[in-house]
N, C-alpha and C positions, 0 to 999 in steps of 0.2 A: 527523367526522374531524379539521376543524381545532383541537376542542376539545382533541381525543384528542393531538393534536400540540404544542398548548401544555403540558399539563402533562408529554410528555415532557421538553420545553426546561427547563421548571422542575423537574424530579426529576432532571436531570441534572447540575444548578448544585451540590449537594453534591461529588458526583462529581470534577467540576471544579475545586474548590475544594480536594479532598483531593489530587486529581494536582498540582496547586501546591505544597500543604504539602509534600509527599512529594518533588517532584522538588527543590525549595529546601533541603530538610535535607540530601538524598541528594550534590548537588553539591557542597556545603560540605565534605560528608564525603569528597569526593576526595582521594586524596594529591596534593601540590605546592602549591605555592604560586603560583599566579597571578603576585600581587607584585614576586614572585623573577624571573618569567620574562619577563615585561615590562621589567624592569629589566635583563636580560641576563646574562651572566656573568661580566660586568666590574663589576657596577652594585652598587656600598658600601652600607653598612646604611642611610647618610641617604638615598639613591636608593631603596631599597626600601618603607623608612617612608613616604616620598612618595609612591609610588605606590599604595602599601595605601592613603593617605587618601583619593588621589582616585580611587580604587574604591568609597570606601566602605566596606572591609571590616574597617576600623579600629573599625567601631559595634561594638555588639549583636548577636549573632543575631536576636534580636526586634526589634532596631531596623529592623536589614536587611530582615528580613521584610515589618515594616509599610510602610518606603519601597518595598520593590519592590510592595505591592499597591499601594501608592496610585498608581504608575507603569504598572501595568497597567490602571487604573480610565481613567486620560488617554490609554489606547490607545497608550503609551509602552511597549517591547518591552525597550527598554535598547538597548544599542552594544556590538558585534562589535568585540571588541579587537585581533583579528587583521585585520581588513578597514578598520576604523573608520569603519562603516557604521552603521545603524539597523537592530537585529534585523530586524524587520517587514519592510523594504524587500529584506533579502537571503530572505528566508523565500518573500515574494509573488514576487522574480526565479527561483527557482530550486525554487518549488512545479509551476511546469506544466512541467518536465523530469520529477519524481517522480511526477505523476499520467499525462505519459502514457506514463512507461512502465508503469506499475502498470497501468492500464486495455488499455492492447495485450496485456499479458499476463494480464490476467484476460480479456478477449474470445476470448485465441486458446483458452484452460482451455476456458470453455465452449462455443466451436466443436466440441471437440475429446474432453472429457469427458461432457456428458449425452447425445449422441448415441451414445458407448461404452457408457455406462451403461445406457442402455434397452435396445439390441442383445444385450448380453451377459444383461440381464432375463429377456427373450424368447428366449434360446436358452441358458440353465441347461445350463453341462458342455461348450459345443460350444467350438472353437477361439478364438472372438470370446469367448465367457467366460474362458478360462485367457490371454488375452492383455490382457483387462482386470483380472485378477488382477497377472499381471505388472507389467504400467505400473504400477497403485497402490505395487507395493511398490515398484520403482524408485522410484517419485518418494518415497514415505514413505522413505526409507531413505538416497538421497543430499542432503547438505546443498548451501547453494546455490552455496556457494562454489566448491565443488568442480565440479559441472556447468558453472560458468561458467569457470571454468580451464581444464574437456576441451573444452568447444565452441567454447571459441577458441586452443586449441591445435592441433585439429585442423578448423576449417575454415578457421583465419587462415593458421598457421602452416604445419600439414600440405601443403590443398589447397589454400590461397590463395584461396577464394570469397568468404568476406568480408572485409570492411575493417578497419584495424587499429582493436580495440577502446580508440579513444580519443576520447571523450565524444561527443556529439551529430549532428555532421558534421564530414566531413574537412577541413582546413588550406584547400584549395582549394575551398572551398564557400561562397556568402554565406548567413549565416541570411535565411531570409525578414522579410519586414516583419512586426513586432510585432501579433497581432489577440488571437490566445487564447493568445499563449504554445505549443501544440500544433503543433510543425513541422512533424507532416504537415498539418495542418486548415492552418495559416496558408500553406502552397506548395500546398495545392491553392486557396483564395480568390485566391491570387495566378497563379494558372493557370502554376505555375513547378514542368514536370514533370522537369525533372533536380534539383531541390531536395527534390522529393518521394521521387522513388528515391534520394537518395544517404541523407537523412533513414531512410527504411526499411531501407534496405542497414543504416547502424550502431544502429537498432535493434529489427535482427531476433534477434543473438542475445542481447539482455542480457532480452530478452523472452518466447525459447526458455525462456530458464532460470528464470523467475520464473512460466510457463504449468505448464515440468516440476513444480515445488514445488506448485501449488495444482491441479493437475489428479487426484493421487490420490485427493484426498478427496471432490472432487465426483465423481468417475465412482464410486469404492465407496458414496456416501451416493446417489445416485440408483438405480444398482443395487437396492441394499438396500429403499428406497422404492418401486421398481417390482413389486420380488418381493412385498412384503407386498400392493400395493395389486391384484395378479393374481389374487391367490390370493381375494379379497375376496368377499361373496357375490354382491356388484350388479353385478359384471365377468360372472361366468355370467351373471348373468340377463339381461346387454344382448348377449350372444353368444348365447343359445339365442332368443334373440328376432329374434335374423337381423341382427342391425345386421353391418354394415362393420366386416374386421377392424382398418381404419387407423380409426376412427372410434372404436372402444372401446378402440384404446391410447394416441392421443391426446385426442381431445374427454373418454374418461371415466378410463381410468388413469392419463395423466400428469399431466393436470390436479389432479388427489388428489395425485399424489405429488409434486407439485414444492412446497409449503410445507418441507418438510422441506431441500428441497436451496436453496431460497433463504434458509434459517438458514445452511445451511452455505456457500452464497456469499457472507454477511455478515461470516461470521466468519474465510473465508480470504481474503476482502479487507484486512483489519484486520491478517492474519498478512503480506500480500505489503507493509503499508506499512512492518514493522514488517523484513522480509527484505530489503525495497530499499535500506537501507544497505549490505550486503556486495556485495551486485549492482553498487551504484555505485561501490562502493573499485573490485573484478573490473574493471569495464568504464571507469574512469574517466569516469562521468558524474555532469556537475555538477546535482546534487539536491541538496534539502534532506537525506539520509541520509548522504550525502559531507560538507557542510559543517555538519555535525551531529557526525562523527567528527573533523575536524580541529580542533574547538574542544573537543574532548571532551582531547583531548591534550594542546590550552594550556592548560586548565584555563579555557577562556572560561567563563564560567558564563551568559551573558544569550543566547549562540543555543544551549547545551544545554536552559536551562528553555523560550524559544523554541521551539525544535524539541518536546519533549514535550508545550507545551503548543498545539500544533499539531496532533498528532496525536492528540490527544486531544479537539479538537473536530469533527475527520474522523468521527471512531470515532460522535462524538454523531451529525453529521447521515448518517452511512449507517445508524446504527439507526434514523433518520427515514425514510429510502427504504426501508428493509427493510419497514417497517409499513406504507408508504403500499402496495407493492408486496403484502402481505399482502392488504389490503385490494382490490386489484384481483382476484387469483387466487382469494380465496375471500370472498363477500359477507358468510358470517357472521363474519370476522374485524371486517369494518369497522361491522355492524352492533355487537358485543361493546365497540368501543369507542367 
């Protein structure tokens, strides 16, 4: 398995290497001028020249290119010209906002979806099936923006239950003391339970609405894997053999059929990092997908390629846990590799 593991790290380094290229042409090729907008709209043609130089952007495209790898080799991310930070340093402050709301709302998905999914398996055509039909299309079918606009319209605005959708915790709140970054994790170490509810209260719904989005696919792709793996011939045979019927839809049909739905929880991870920008504009929380869009406008270029190239090494190591996780659910995966 550790072997199996290295040469994913290494078959990935292409990969890697091409999201760089890629994202480095692609920003260039933005409309505006950086230069321009730093310099202001007062700022003369010698103001702007000056600025282009100490950008850098006076070189080469291949000039640029080769200094910005050599800048990423020294673990050098560049500098946020909006903030006049160090990429890296804003990316690591404001990645544990992004990961836990992406992870609250992938937990609450599969609370909520493979549980539907099996039920609806097991009972083909009954109410719990055309209601698990439903949801999937709802959530296939509303984008996330929009759910995040109804859900805090009407239970901020409407019925006043939750808190105004304005980033993290409310005005009157202290963030707890810094451990994992994870506000709930870090106010409950801190045994500080009005920090932990107020933390939860603001985000329960940015997390509603990012569960709504990845719950259709896993409750339809487990569904789907449950009905094939019933219908199977080894499922009769551990049923006419008197086993237990909780015993043969867990120990022997789910267990078959959850490979299939831990692809597809890999891949609607990767969609929810990729959806938590508009969730963060919606909810104003300060993520790497917010301050991803606001340099996307200055035409920052060093936390745009930052940010993709972030998420892009996300993407590598959850298709590492997807494997290793292979590898625990079925032995001959791990044996294969």
């Amino acid at each position: 398995m550790f072997q199996a593991i290295i040469k994913r790290l290494v078959g990935a380094l292409p990969a890697l290497f091409g999201v760089i290229v890629v994202t480095f042409i692609l920003t260039r090729a933005l409309p505006g001028d950086p230069a321009a907008y730093f310099a202001g709209p007062a700022g003369s043609q010698e103001a702007i020249e000056e600025v282009r130089a100490k950008l850098g952007l006076d070189r080469s495209l291949p000039e640029q290119f080769v200094l910005y790898l050599r800048d990423l080799a020294r673990g050098d991310w560049g500098y946020s010209l909006t903030t006049g930070q160090p990429v890296l340093t804003e990316l690591a402050e404001r990645l544990p906002a992004s990961l836990e709301l992406t992870l609250v709302g992938l937990v609450l998905a599969v609370i909520i979806a493979i549980p539907l999914g099996v039920l609806a398996a097991t009972r083909p055509g009954s109410w719990i099936d055309h209601l698990c039909r439903g949801i999937t299309t709802a959530g296939v079918s509303l984008p996330t923006f929009f759910t995040g606009l109804l859900l805090a319209y009407v239970f901020y605005f409407l019925l006043g239950w939750a808190p105004s959708p304005l980033g993290r915790l409310d005005p009157y709140t202290t963030a707890p003391d810094f451990v994992t970054g994870f506000y709930l994790i870090d106010s409950l170490l801190a045994g500080d339970g009005e920090t932990f509810v107020a933390a939860a209260s603001q985000l329960a719904l940015p997390a509603i609405t990012l569960a709504l989005f990845v719950l259709a696919p896993l409750a339809r792709m487990t569904r789907a894997s449950m009905l094939g793996v019933l219908s199977a011939d080894f499922i009769r045979t551990a049923r006419a053999s008197g086993l237990h019927p909780f015993k043969v839809l867990f120990t022997y049909a789910f267990r078959n059929a959850l490979l299939p739905v831990l692809t597809t929880l890999g891949m609607v991870f990767s969609f929810l990092l990729g959806s938590n920008v508009l969730v963060e504009k919606v909810f104003a929380w300060p993520g790497i997908g917010s301050f991803a869009i606001e340099a996307l406008v200055a035409s920052d270029y060093a936390p745009v390629q930052g940010f993709v190239l972030a998420m892009a090494l996300l993407y590598v190591l959850l298709n590492l846990l997807i494997d290793v996780a292979y590898g625990l659910v079925d032995p001959r995966a791990r044996l294969e590799a």
